[in-house]
Each structure stands twice: as structure tokens, then as C-alpha cells.
N, C-alpha and C positions, 0 to 999 in steps of 0.2 A: 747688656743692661736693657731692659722693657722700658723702664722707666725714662718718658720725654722729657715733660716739664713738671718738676712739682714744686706749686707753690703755699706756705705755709702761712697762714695768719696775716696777709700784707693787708697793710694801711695806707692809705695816702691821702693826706690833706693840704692844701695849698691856703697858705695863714689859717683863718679858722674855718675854711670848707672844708669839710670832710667830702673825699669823692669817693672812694675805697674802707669797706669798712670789714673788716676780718676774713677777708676772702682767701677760701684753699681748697687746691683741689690739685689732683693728679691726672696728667694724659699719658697712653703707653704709646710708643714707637709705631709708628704703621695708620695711627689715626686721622682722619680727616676733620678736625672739631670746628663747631659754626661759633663764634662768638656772637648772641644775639640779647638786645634791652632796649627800650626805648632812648632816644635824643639823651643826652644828661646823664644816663645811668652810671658812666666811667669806663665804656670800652675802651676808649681811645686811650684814658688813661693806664689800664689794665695793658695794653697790646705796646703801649710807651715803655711800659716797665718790662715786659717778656722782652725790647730790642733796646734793653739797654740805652733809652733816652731818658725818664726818667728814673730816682732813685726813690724804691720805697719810704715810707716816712719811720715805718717797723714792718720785721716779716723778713723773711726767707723766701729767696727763690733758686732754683735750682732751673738747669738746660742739660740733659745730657749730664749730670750730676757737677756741672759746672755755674758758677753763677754767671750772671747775664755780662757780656763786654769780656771775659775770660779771652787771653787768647790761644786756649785750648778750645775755643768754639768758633775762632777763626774760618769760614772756608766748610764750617756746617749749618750755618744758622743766614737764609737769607728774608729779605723783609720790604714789602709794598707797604711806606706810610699810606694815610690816605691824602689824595689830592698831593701825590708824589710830583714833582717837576722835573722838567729837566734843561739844563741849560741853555739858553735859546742860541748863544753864541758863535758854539761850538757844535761838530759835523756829530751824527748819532756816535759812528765807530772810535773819535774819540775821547765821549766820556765814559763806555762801554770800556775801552782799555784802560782808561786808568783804573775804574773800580774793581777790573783785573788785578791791575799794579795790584794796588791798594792791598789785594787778596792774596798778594804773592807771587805773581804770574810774571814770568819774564816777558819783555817785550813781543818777541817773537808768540810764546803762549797764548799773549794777551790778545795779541791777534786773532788767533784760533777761536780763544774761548768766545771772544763778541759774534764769529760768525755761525760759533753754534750756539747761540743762544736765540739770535736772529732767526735761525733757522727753526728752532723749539716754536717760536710767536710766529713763523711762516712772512717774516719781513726783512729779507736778506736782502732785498731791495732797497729800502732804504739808508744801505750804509752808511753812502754819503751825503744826507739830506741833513737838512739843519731840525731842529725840531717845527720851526714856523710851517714848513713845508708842508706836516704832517698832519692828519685827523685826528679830532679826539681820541676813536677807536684806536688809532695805530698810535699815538703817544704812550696811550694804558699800555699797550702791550708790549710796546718796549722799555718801561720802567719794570714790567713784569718780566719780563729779558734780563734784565738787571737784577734783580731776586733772585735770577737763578743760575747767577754767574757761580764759579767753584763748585756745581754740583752737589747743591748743601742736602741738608739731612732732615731740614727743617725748614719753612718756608711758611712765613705769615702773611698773610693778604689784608688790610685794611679796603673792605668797598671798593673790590678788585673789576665788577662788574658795572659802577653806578656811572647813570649816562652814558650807556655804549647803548648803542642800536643790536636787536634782537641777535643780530648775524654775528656780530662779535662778542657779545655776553657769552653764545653758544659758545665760540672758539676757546675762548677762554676755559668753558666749565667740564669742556673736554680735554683742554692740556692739564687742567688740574687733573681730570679723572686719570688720562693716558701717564701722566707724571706719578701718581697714587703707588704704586706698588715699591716704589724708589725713596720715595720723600713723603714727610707727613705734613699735613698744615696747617693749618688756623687761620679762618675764615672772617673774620667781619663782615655782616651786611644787614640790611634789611629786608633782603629780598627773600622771604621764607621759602617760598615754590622754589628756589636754586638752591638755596641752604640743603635742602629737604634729598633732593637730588643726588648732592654732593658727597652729604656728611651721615657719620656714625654716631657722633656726640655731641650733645649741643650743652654751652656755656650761657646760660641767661642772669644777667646782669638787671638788678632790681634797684633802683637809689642806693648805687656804690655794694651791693650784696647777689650773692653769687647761690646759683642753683646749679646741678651739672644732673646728667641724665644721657640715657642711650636714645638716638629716635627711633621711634617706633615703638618701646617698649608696651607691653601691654600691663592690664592692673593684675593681673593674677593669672596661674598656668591656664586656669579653664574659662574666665570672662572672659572674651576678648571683643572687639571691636573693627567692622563695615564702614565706611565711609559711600555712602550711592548718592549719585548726580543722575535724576531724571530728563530725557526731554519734558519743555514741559505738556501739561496733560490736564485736564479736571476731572478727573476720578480720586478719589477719593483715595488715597495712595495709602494714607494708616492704617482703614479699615483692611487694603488688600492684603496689606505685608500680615499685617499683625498674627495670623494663623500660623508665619511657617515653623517649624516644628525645632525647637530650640531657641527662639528667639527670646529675648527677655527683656527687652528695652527697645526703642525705636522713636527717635529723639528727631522735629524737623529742628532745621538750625537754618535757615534760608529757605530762598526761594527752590523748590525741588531738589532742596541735599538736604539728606537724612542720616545721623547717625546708628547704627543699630547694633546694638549690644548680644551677644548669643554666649551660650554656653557649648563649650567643644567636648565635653563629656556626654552630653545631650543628644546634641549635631554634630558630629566631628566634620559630615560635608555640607555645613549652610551653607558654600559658593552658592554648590553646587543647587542646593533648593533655591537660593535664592534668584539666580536665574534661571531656574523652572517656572517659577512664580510669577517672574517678570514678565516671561513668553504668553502662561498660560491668560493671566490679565491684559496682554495687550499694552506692558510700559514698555516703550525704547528707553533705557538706558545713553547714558553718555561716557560713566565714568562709576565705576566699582573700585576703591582702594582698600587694600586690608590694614585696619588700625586706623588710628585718627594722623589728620593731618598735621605739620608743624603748627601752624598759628593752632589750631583746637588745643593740641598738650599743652603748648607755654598760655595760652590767654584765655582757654573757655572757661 
């Protein structure tokens, strides 16, 4: 089966707020998908109903062609709320075992499975730390250790990276990547430069309504889309570009970042001219991307 999660027509209102309003959409097996919308828009309520905390108000959901809580998705489906805790009480390893238990794991397993998952987050040191002991950074990532106990199939992050210092965002956006070929995810955040990084599909959430899309996609086979970051410079940057030989558009949008629209039937190598052009005018460049960025597709 290709088919991840397909959700059909869900509604969800809480007395008469509507948060969720006919939202559907399909992800296949193997995907990485950003869940992204402004404050309000109902991710959280959205990402509540994929792990089985709340219950649509109308709609269909389907995991694995099973509905959400089934426990035929027992030990596939693991899940970072956002602003996850964890018990201050009790030692890391065992509430890492019970959520074993919980999964099915014999004591002895349960053992195992905690110190490989410590080991996935590179914090097998802390086993027997209490949570107080530990940094923000290292808390995230052992609730994210917990996510990935039973070696599930499916793996949702609610703002898996918010408030970690750059060094451990990284970490994190590399166990997702190194994890990628095994497990599929879903994403929450606001961080679009990591979304961007990470992900294949992006989910944008508009007042409880649902947009879906590939990134990066372009408008049509032959328009396509430059993204250039100048150092800066006072030359006269539109007048230089403007000549090169397929271009069709050439949009400032900031300070020295310029959109530039070409035709590949035209120029099939504007790279290539265009850092010709750069060299031959005397612009250092910073940053060349091909296609627009995440915030441009969802917000320009």
C-alpha cells in the first residue's frame, strides 16, 4: 500500500468555533510533509486528529488504511506533541521503558529498545538523569527518542526544533534526514528555511482550510524560476541582468534578492549565463537557488 494518510472532508469545531473546515488530502509512504499556517489556522488541531487525541466533528481519516488509535497501527505510528514533557520524577530510562511496555516490549526488550533510541538522539548518557538535570536541547531530543520507540513507520513532529540553539536544530534535522528512507514524517513548524531543507510536500493551513503542493514545484514545464542573493553593490543590478538571453521577468523582492523568471526552451542554460553575466559586470553573488523559496510559494 503507497497510500500514508488519507484524510477526507474533516471538520472540527469546538461549540461553535469552527477550526477545521473540509479539509483532504492524501500523503504517499516515503514522504517527508511540512505542516505549515499561521498561529490559529488548526495545525495543532489537524496533527491532534492524525495521533488520535482528538476526534473529528465529520470526515474520515484513514493511517495506513487504518483509522487513527486502531491497534493495528500500534508500534507504527509514533508522535512529538508540541511542548511534549516528561516527567520530572522519574529517571529518563524509566519512562522510555514503560512507553516500551505500553508498545509491547517485554521488560528485558524494553530495556534495549530505550538504549537504542538514546542512542538514534546520541544521549545514552543520560539514562539515568532525571529530566531537571537536563537542557532544553537534550529534553527535545529525548521526547523525540520516545517518537521513535517500536520503530514506527510514521513519525509526526509538532515544532520539533523551536527553541533549541542552532547546534541541536541541526541534529535533529539530520536524524530526520538519516531516518528519511525508513520512516515518513510530518512536520510542524514555522521555521520555513528547515521545512524547506527537510521536506517534499508542504500542507498550508489557511483559517482551518487546507492547500497541499510539492516544494519547489515550478508554474509550467518551460517558465521556471531563479532565486539571486547579491553582495551588496550600487550598480544598477536590473539594467545588468536584464539583457540575458531568455530571461523574462526579473522581480527585486528585498534588499539584493531578485526573482528571475526565464524560459528553458529559450535558455535551457540560464545557470549558466547567468553567472557569466555576474562575472562579466563585476556582481559577487552570495546565493543562487533554483525555483522560489518556501515563504515566496506559500506567501508572495
Amino acid at each position: 500500500m503507497n497510500t500514508l494518510i488519507s484524510c477526507k472532508n474533516i471538520n472540527k469545531s469546538f461549540g461553535t468555533k469552527s477550526v477545521l473546515n473540509n479539509v483532504s488530502f492524501d500523503l504517499n509512504v516515503g514522504d517527508i510533509t511540512a505542516l505549515v499556517g499561521p498561529n490559529g489556522a488548526g495545525k495543532t488541531t489537524l496533527f491532534s486528529i492524525l495521533c488520535n487525541y482528538h476526534l473529528p466533528t465529520s470526515g474520515e481519516v484513514t493511517i495506513f488504511g487504518e483509522k487513527p488509535g486502531s491497534n493495528n497501527l500500534l508500534g507504527k505510528v509514533g508522535a512529538l506533541p508540541q511542548d511534549a514533557q516528561l516527567d520530572p520524577r522519574f529517571a529518563i530510562k524509566h519512562q522510555l521503558e514503560l512507553y516500551a511496555k505500553l508498545q509491547g516490549f517485554s521488560s528485558k526488550d524494553a530495556k534495549l529498545e530505550c538504549l537504542r533510541v538514546l542512542e538514534l538522539v546520541d544521549l545514552s548518557n543520560v539514562l539515568n538523569e532525571r529530566p531537571s538535570a537536563l537542557s532544553h536541547g537534550m529534553s527535545k531530543r529525548v521526547t523525540i527518542a520516545q517518537a521513535l520507540i517500536g520503530s514506527p513507520k510514521l513519525v509526526m513532529l509538532d515544532e520539533p526544533t523551536a527553541g533549541l540553539d542552532p547546534a541541536n536544530a541541526r541534529n535533529i534535522r539530520q536524524l530526520v534526514m538519516d531516518l528519511s528512507g525508513d520512516i515518513s514524517f510530518i512536520i510542524s513548524s514555522h521555521n520555513l528555511d528547515e521545512l524547506e531543507r527537510l521536506c517534499s510536500t508542504v500542507l498550508l493551513l489557511e483559517k482551518g482550510q487546507l492547500s497541499q503542493q510539492a516544494i519547489g514545484q515550478q508554474d509550467n514545464n518551460t517558465q521556471q524560476s531563479m532565486t539571486l542573493l547579491l553582495e551588496p553593490t550600487d550598480l544598477a543590478v536590473l539594467d545588468l541582468l536584464a539583457n540575458i538571453q531568455g530571461l523574462d521577468m526579473i522581480e527585486n523582492i528585498g534588499k539584493q534578492e531578485f526573482i528571475l523568471k526565464y524560459n528553458t526552451l529559450k535558455s535551457p542554460d540560464f545557470d549558466i549565463k547567468l553567472i557569466q553575466t555576474l562575472k562579466q559586470q563585476g556582481l559577487d553573488y552570495r546565493q543562487i537557488t533554483k525555483g522560489l523559496s518556501l515563504e515566496q510559494q506559500l506567501f508572495s
